[in-house]
Backbone of each chain as ProteinMPNN parsed JSONL, in Angstrom:
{"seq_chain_A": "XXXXXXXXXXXXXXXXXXXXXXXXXXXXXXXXXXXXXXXXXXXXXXXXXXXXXXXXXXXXXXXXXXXXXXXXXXXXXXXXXXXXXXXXXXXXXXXXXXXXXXXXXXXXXXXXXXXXXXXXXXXXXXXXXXXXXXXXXXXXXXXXXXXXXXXXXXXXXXX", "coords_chain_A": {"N_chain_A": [[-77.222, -19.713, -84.055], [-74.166, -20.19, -83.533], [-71.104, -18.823, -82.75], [-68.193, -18.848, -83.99], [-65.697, -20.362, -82.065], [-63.497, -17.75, -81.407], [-60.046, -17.039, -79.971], [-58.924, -14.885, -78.666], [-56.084, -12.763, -78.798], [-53.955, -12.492, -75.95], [-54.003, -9.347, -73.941], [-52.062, -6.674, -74.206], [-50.628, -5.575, -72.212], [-50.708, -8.15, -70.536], [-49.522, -9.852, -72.04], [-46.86, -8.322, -72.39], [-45.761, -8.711, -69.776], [-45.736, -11.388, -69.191], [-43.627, -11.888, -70.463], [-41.626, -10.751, -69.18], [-41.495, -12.356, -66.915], [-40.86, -14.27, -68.168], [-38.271, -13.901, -69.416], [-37.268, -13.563, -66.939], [-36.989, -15.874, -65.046], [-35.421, -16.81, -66.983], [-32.863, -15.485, -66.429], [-32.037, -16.003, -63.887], [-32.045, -18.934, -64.839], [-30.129, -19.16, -65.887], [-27.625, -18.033, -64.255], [-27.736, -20.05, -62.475], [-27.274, -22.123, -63.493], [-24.389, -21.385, -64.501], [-23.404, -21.052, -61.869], [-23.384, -23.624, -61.144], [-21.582, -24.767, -63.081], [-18.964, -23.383, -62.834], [-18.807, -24.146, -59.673], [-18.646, -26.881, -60.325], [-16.035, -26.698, -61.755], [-14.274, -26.141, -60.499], [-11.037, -27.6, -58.539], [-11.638, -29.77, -55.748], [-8.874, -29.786, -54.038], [-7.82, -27.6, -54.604], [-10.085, -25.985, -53.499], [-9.997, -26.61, -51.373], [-7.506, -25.513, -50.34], [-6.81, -22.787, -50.964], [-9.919, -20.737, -51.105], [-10.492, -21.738, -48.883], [-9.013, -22.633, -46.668], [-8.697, -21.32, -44.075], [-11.057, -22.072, -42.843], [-10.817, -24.954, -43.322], [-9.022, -25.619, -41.441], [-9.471, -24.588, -38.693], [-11.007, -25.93, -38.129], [-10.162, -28.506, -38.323], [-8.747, -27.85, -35.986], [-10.785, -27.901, -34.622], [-11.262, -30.216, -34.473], [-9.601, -32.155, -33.847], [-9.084, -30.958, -31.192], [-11.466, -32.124, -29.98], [-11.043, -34.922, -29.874], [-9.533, -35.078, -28.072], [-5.93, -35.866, -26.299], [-2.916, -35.93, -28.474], [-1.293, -38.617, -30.023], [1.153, -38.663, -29.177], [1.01, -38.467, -26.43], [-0.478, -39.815, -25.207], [-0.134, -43.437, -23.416], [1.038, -46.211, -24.562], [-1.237, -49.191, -24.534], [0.593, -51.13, -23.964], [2.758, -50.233, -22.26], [3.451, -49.947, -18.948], [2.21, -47.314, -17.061], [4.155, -44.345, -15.586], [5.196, -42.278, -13.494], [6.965, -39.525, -13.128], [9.173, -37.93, -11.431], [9.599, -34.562, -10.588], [12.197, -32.065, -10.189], [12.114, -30.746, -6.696], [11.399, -27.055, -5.878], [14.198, -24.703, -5.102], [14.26, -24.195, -1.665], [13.006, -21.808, 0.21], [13.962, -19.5, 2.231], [13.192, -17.839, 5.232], [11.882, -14.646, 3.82], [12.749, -11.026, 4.444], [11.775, -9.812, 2.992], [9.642, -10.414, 2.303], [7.435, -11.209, 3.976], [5.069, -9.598, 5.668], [5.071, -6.184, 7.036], [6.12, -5.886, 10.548], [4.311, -4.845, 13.142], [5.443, -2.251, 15.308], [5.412, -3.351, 18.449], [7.604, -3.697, 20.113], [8.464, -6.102, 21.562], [10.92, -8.2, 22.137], [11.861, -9.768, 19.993], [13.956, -9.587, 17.468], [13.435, -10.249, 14.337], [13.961, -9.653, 11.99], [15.339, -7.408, 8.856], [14.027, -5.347, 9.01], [12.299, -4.545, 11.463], [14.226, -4.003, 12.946], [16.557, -2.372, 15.475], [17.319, 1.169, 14.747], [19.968, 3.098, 15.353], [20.403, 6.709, 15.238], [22.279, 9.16, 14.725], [22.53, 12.518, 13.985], [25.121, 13.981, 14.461], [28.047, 13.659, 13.359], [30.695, 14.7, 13.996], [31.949, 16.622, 16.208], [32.601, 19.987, 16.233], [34.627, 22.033, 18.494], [35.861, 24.144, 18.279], [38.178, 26.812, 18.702], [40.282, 26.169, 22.601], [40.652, 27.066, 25.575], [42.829, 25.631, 27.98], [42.933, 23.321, 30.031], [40.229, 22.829, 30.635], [36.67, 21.557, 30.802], [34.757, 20.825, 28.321], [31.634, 19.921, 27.737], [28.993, 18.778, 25.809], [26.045, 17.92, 24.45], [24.827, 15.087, 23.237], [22.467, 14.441, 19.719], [20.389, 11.702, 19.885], [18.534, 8.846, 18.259], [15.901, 6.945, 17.866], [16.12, 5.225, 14.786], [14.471, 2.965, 14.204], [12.568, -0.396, 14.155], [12.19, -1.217, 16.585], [12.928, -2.02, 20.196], [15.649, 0.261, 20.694], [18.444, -0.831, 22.435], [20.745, 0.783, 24.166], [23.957, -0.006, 25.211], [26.272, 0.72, 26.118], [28.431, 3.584, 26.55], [31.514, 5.082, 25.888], [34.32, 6.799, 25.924], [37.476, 6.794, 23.303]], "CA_chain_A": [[-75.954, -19.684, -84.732], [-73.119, -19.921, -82.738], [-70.384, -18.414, -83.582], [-66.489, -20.353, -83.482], [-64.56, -19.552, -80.523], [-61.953, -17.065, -81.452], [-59.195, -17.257, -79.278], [-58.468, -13.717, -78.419], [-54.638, -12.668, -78.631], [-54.214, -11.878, -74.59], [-53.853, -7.937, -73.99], [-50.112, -6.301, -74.338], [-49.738, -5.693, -70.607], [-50.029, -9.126, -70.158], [-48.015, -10.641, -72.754], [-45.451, -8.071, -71.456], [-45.518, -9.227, -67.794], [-45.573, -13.554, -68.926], [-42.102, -11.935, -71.211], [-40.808, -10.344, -68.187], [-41.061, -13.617, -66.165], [-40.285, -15.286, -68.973], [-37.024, -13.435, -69.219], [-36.357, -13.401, -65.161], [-36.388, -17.107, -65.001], [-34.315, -17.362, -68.19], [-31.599, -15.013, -66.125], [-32.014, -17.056, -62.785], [-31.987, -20.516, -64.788], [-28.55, -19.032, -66.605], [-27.269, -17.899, -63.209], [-27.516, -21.234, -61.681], [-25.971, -22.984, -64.371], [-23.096, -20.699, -64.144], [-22.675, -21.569, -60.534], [-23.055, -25.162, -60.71], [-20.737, -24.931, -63.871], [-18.285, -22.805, -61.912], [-18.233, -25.095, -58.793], [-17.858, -28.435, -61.192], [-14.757, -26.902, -62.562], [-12.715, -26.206, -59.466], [-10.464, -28.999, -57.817], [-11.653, -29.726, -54.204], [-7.915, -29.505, -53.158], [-7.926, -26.157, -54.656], [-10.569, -25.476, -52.685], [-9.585, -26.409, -49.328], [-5.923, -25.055, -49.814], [-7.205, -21.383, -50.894], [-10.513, -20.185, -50.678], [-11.345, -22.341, -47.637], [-8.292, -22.914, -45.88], [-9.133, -21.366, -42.511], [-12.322, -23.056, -42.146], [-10.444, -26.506, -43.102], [-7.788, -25.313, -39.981], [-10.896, -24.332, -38.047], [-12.062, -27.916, -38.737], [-9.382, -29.872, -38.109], [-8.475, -27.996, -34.649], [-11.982, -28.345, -33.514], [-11.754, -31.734, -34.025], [-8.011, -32.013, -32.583], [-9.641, -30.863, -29.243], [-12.342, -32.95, -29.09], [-10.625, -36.202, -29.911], [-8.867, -35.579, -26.824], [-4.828, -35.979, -26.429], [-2.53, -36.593, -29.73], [-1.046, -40.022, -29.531], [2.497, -39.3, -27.954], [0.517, -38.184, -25.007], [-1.141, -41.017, -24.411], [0.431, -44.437, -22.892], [0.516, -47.06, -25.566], [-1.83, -49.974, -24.028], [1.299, -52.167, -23.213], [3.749, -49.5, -21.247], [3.129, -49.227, -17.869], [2.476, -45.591, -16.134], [5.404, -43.872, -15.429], [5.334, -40.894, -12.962], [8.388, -38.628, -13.39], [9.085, -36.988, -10.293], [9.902, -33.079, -10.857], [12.945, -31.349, -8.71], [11.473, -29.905, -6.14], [12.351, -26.202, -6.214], [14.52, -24.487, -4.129], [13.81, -23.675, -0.095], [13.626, -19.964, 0.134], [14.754, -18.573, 3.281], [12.098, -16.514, 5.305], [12.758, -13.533, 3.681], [12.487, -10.044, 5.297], [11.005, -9.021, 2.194], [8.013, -11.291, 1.571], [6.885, -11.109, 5.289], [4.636, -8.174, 6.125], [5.941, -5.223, 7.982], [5.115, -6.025, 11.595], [4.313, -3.279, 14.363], [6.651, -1.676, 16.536], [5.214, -3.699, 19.402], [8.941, -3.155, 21.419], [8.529, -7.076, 21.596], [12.651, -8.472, 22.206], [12.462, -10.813, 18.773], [14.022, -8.853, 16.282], [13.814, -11.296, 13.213], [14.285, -9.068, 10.121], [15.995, -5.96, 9.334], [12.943, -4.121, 9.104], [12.192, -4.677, 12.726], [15.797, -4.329, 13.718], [16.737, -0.561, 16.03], [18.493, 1.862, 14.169], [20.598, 4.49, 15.841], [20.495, 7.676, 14.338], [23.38, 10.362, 15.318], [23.1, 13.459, 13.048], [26.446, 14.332, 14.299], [29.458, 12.371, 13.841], [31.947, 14.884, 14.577], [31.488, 17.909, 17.024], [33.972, 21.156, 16.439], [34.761, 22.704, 20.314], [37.127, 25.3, 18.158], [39.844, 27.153, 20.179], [39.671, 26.317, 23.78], [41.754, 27.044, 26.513], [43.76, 24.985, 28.531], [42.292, 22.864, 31.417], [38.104, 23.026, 30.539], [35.604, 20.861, 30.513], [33.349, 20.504, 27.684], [30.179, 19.625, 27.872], [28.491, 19.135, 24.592], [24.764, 16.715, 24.748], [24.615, 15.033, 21.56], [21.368, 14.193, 20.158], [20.687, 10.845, 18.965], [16.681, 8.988, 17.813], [16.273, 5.025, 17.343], [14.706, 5.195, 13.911], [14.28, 1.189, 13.839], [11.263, -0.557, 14.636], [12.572, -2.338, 17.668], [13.627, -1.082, 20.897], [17.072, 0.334, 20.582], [18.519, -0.594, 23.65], [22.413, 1.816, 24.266], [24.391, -0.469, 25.916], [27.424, 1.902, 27.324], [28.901, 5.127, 25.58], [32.961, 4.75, 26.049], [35.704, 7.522, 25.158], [38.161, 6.081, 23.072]], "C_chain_A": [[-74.909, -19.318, -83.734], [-71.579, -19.673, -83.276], [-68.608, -19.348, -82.949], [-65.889, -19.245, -82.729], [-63.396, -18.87, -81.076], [-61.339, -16.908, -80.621], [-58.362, -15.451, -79.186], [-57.221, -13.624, -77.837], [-55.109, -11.791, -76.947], [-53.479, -9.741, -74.59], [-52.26, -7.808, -74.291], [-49.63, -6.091, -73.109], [-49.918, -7.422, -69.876], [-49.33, -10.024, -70.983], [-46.854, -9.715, -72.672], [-45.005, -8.701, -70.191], [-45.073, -11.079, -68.442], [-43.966, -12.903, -69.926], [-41.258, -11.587, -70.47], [-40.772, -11.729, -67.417], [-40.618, -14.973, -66.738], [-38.282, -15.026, -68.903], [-36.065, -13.382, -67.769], [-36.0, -14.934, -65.065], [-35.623, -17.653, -65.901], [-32.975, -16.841, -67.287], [-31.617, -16.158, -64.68], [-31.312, -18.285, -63.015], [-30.116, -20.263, -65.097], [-27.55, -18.601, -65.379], [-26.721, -19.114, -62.549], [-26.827, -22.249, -62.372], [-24.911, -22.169, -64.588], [-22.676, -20.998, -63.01], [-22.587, -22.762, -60.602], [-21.823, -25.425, -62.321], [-19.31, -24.661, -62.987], [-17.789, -23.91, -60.595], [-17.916, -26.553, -59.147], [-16.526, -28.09, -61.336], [-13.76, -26.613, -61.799], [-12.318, -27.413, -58.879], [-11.409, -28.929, -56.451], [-10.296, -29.708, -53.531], [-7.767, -27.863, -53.02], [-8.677, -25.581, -54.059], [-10.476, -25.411, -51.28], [-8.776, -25.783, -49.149], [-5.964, -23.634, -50.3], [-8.806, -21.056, -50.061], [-11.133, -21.175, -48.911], [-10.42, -22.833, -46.662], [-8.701, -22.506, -44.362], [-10.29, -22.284, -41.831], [-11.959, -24.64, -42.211], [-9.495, -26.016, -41.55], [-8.66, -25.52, -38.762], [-10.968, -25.771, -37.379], [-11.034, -28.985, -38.065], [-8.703, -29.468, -36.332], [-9.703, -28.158, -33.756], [-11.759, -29.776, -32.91], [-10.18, -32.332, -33.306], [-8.403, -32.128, -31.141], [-10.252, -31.565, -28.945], [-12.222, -34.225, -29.319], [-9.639, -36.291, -28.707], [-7.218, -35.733, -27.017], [-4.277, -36.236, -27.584], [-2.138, -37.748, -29.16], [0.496, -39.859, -29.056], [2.063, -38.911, -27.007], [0.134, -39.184, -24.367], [-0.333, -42.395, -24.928], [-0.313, -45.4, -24.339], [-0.618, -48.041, -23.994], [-0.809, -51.242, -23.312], [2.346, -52.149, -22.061], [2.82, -49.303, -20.108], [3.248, -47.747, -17.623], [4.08, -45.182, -15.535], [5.476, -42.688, -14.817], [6.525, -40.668, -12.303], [8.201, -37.317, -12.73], [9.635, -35.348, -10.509], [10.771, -32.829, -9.965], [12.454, -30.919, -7.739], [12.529, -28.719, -6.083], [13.137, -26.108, -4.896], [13.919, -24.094, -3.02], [14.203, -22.526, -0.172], [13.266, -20.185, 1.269], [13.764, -18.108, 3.581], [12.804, -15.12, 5.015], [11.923, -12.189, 3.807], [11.114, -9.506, 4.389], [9.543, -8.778, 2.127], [7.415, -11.005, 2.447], [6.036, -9.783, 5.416], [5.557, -7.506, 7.233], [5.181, -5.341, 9.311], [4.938, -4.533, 12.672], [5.006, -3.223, 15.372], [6.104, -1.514, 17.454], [6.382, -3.609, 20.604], [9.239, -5.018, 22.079], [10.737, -7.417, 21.41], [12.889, -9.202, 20.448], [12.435, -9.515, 17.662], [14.308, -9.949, 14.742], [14.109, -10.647, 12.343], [14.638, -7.811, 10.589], [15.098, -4.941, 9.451], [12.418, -3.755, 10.322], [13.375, -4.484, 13.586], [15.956, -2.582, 14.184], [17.616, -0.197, 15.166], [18.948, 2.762, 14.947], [21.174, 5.346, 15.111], [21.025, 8.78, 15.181], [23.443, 11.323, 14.095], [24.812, 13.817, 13.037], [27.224, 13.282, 14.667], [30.577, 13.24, 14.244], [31.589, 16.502, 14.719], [32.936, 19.066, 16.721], [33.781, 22.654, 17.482], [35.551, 23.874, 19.446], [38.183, 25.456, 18.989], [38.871, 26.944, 21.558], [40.827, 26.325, 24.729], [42.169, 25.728, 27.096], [42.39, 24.383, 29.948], [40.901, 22.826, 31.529], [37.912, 22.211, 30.402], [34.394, 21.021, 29.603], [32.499, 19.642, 27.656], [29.352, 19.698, 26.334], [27.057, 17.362, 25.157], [24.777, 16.384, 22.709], [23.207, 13.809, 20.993], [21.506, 12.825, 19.414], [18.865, 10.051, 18.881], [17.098, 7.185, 17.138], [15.221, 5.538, 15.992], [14.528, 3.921, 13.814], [12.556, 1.334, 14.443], [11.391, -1.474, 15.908], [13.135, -1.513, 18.944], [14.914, -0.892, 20.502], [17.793, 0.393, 22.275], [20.836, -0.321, 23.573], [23.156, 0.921, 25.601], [25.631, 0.132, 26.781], [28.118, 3.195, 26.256], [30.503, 5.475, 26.177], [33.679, 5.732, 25.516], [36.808, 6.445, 24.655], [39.056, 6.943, 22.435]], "O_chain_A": [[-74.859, -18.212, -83.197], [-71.049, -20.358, -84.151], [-68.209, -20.038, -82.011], [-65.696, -18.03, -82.733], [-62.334, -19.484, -81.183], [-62.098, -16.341, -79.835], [-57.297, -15.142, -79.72], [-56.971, -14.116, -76.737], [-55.995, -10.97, -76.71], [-52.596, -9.247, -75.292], [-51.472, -8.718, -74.546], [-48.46, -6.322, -72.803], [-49.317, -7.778, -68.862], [-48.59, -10.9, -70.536], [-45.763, -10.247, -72.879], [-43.885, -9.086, -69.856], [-44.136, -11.743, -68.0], [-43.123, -13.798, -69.992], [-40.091, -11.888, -70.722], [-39.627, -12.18, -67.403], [-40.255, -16.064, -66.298], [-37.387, -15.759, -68.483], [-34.862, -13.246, -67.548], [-34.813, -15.258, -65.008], [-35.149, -18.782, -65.783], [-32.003, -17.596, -67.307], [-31.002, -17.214, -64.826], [-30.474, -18.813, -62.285], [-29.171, -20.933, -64.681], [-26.402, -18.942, -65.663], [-25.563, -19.241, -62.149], [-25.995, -23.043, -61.933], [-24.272, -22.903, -65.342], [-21.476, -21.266, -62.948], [-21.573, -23.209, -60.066], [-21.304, -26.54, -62.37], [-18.658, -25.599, -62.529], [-16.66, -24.398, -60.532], [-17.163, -27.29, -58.51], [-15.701, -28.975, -61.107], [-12.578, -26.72, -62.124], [-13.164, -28.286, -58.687], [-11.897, -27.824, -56.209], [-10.403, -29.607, -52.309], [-7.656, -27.126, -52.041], [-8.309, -24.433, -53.813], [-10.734, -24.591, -50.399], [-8.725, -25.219, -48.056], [-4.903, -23.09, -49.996], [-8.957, -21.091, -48.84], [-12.104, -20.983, -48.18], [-10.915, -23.487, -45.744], [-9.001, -23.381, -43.549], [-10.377, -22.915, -40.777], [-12.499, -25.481, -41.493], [-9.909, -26.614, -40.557], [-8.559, -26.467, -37.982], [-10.963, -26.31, -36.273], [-11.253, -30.027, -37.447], [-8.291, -30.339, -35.565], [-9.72, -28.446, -32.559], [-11.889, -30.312, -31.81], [-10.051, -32.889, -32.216], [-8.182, -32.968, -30.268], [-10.116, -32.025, -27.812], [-13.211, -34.901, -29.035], [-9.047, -37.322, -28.387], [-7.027, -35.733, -28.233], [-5.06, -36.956, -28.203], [-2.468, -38.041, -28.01], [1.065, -40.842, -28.583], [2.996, -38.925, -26.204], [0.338, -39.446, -23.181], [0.037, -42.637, -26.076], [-1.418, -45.389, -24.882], [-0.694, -47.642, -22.832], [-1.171, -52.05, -22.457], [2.756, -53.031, -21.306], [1.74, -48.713, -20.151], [4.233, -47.077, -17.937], [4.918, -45.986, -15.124], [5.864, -41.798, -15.574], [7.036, -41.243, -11.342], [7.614, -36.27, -13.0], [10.836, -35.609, -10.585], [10.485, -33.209, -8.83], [11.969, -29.967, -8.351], [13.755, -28.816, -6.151], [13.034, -26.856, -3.924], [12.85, -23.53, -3.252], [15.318, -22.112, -0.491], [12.346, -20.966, 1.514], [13.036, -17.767, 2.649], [13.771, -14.591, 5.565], [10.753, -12.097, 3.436], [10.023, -9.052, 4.732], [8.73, -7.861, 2.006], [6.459, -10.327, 2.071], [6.705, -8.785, 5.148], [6.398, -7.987, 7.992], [3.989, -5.052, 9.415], [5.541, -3.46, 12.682], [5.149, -4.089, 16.236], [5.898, -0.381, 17.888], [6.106, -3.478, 21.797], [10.101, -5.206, 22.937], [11.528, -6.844, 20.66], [13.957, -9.112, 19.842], [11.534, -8.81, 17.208], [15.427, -10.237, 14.317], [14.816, -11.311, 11.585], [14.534, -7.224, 11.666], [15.341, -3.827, 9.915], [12.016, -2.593, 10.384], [13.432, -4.788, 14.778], [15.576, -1.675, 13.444], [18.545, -0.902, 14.773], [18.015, 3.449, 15.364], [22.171, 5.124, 14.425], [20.422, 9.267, 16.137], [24.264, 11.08, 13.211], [25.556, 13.904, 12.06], [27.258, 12.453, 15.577], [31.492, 12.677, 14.845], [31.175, 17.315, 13.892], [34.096, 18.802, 17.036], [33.184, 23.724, 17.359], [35.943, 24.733, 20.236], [38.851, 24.699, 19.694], [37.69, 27.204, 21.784], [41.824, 25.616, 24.592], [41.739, 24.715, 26.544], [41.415, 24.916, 30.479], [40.422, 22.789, 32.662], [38.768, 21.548, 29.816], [33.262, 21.289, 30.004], [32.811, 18.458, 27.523], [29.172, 20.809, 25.834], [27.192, 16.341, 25.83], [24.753, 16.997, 21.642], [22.948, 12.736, 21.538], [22.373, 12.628, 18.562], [17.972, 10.696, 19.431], [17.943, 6.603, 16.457], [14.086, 6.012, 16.039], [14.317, 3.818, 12.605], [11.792, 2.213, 14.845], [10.619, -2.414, 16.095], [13.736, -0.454, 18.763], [15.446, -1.843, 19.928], [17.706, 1.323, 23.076], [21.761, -0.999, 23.125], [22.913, 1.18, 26.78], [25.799, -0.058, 27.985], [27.928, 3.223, 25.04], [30.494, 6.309, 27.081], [33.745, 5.569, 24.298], [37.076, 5.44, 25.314], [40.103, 6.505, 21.96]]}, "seq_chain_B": "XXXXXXXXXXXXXXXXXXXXXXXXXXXXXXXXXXXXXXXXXXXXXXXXXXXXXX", "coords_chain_B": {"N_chain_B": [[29.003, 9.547, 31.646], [26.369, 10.414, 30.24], [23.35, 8.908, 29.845], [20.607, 7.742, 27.62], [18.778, 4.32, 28.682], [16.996, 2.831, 26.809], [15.544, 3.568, 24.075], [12.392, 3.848, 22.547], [10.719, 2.705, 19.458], [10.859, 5.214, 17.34], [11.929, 7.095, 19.325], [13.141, 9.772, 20.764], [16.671, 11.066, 22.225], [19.247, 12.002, 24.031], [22.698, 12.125, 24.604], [25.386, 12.395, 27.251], [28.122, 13.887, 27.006], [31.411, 14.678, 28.189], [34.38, 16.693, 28.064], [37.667, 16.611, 28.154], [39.983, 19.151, 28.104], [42.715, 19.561, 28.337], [46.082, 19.718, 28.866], [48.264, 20.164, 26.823], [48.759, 22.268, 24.39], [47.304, 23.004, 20.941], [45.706, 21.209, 18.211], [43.289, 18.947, 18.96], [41.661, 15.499, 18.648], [38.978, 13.664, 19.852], [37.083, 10.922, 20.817], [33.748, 9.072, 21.453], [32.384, 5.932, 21.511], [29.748, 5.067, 21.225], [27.968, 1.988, 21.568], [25.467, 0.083, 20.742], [22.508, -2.078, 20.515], [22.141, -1.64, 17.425], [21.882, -3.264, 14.657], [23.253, -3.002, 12.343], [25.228, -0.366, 12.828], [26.743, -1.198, 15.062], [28.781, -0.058, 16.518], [28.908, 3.126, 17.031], [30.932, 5.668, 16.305], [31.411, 9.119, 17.752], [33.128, 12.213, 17.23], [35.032, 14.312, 18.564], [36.583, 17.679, 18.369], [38.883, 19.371, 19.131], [40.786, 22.757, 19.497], [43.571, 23.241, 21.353], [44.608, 26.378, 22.946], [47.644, 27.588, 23.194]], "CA_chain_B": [[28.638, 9.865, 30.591], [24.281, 9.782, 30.607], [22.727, 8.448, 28.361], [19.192, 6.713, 28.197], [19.483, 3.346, 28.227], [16.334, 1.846, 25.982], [14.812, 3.863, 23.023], [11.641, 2.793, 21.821], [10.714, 3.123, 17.724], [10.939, 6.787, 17.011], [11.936, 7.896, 20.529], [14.771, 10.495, 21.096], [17.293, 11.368, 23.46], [20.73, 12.733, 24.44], [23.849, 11.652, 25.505], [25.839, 13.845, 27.39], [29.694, 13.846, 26.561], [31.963, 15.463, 29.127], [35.345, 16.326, 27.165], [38.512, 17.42, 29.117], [40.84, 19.69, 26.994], [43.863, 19.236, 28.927], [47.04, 20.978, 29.11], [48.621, 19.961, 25.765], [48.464, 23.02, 23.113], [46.922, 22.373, 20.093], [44.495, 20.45, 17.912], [43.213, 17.527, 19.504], [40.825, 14.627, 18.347], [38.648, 12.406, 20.994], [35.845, 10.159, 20.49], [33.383, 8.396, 21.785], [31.816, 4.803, 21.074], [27.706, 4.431, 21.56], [27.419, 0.733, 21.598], [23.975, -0.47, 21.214], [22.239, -3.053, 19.393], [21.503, -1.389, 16.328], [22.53, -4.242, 14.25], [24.107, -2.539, 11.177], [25.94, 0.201, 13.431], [26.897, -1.632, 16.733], [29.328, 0.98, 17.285], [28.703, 4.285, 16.772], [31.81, 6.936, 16.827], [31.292, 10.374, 17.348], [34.259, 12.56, 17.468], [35.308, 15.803, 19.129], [37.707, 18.371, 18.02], [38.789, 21.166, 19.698], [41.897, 23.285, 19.618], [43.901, 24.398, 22.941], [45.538, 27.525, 22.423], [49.08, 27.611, 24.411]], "C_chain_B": [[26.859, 9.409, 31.613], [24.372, 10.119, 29.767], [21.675, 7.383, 28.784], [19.495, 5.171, 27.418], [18.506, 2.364, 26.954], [15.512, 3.476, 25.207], [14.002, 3.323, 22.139], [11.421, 3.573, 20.458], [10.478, 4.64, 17.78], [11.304, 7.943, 18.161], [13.119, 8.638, 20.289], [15.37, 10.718, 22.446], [18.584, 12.106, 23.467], [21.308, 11.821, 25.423], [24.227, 12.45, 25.286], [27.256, 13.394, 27.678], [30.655, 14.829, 27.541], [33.796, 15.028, 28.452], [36.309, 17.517, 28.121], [39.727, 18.369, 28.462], [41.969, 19.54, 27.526], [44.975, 20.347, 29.026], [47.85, 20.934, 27.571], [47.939, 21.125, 24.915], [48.176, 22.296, 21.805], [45.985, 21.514, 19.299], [44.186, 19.586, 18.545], [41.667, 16.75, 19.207], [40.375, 13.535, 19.546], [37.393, 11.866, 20.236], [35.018, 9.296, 21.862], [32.8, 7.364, 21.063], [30.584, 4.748, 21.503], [28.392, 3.143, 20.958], [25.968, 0.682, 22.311], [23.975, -1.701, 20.084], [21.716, -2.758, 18.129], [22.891, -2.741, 15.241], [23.297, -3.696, 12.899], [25.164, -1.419, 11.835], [25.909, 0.167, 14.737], [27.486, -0.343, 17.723], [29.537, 2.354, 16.888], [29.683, 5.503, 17.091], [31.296, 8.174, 16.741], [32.979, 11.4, 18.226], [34.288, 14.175, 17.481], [36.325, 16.545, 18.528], [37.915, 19.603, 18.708], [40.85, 21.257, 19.286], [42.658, 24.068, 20.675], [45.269, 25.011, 22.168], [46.388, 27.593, 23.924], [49.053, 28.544, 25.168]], "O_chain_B": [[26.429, 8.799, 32.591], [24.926, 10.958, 29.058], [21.674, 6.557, 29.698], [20.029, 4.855, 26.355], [19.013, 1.448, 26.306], [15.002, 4.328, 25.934], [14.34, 2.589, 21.21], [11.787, 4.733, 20.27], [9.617, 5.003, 18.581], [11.12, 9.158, 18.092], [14.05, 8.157, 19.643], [14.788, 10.604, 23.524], [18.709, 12.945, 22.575], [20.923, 11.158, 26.387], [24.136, 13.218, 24.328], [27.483, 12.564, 28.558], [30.331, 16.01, 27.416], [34.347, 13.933, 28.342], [36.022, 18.623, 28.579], [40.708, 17.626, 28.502], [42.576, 19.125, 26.539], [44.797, 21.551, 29.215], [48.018, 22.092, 27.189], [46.728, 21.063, 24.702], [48.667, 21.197, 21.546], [45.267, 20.935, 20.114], [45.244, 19.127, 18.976], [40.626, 17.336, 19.503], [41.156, 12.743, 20.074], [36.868, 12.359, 19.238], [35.532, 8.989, 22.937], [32.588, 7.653, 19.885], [30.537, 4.102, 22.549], [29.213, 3.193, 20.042], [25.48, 0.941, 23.411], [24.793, -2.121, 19.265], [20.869, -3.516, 17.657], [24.111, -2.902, 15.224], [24.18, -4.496, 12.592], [26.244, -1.56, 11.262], [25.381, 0.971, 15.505], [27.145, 0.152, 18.797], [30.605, 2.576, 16.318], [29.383, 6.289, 17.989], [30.699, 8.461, 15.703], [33.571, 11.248, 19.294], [33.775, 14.993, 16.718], [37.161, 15.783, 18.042], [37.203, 20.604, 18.783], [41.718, 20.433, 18.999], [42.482, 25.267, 20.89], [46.204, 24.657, 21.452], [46.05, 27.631, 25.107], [49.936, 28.677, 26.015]]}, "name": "protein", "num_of_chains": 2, "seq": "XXXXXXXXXXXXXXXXXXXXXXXXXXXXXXXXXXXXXXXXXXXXXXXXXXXXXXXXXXXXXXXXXXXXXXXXXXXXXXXXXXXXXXXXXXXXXXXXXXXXXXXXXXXXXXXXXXXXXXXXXXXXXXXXXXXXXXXXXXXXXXXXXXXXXXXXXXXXXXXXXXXXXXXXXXXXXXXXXXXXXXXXXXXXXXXXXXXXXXXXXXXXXXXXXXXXX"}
């Protein structure tokens, strides 16, 4: 005697667990039809011209660059080349400035003022005070080339 | 007058000034001229003063 297959209701921890994954893929499936609802119902302009504007900018200067020149840059196909000569600038002057400072070799070419003798007289004007009648003063007065060049004293004249 | 005639970069020296007071009482102003080639002060015055007492 065999007895009829009863079909035993499955335990309660697992018809909890198949209601829990019953219920997770119900929130998932409702999830995803919310997003693909959601992204049906926006414009695509609206989308490029807010949430995605930089990355269209992005986009369009990548590709800017790598298409190479815009088109008033480049020569139609029927104009000849055309090279458009530039002023040339001005001729600067050798100037004392730019030149390095050379060494006070004592060499005769004084080209710049930086190389040029200076004569340096602390005193410009000597006071002899009272003095009698008929003397000779004698006064040495000191003087120091500060230049970088010889200083050469060509005569020393009363006037 | 002496005075050296070439000064090289930082050298010194003396010139020596020989000043005659004369017979004239009174203040009196002289100078001398250094000429050299310092190209911004070719000529260099320096000026004496004394006073002869009468």
């Amino acid at each position: 005697m065999s007895q009829p297959h009863v079909a035993h209701p499955p335990p309660l921890y697992a018809r909890f667990m198949a209601a829990m994954r019953r219920s997770i893929i119900i929130d998932y499936a409702v999830m995803l039809l919310l997003a693909l609802v959601l992204s049906a119902c926006a414009r695509p302009e609206e989308n490029a011209a807010t949430s995605n504007s930089n990355a269209a900018g992005q986009a369009n200067s990548n590709s800017a660059s790598t298409q190479g020149p815009p088109d008033s840059m480049t020569p139609s196909p029927g104009t000849p080349l055309v090279v458009q000569q530039l002023p040339a600038p001005p001729a600067k002057p050798p100037d004392a400035a730019t030149q390095p400072a050379a060494k006070p070799t004592g060499d005769k070419a004084v080209g710049s003022a930086e190389r040029a003798p200076k004569l340096v007289a602390p005193e410009k004007r000597v006071d002899f005070g009272k003095q009698p009648q008929d003397k000779n003063l004698i006064r040495a007065i000191a003087i120091r080339n500060g230049g970088r060049a010889d200083l050469k004293i060509e005569s020393v004249v009363p006037s | 007058m002496d005075f050296p005639k070439v000064l090289r970069p930082g050298q010194a020296g003396k010139i020596k000034v020989k000043v005659e007071t004369g017979k004239a009482p009174g203040e009196h102003v002289k100078s001398v001229t250094i000429k050299s080639n310092d190209p911004n002060d070719p000529s260099h015055i320096v000026q004496f003063v004394f006073d002869v007492k009468g």
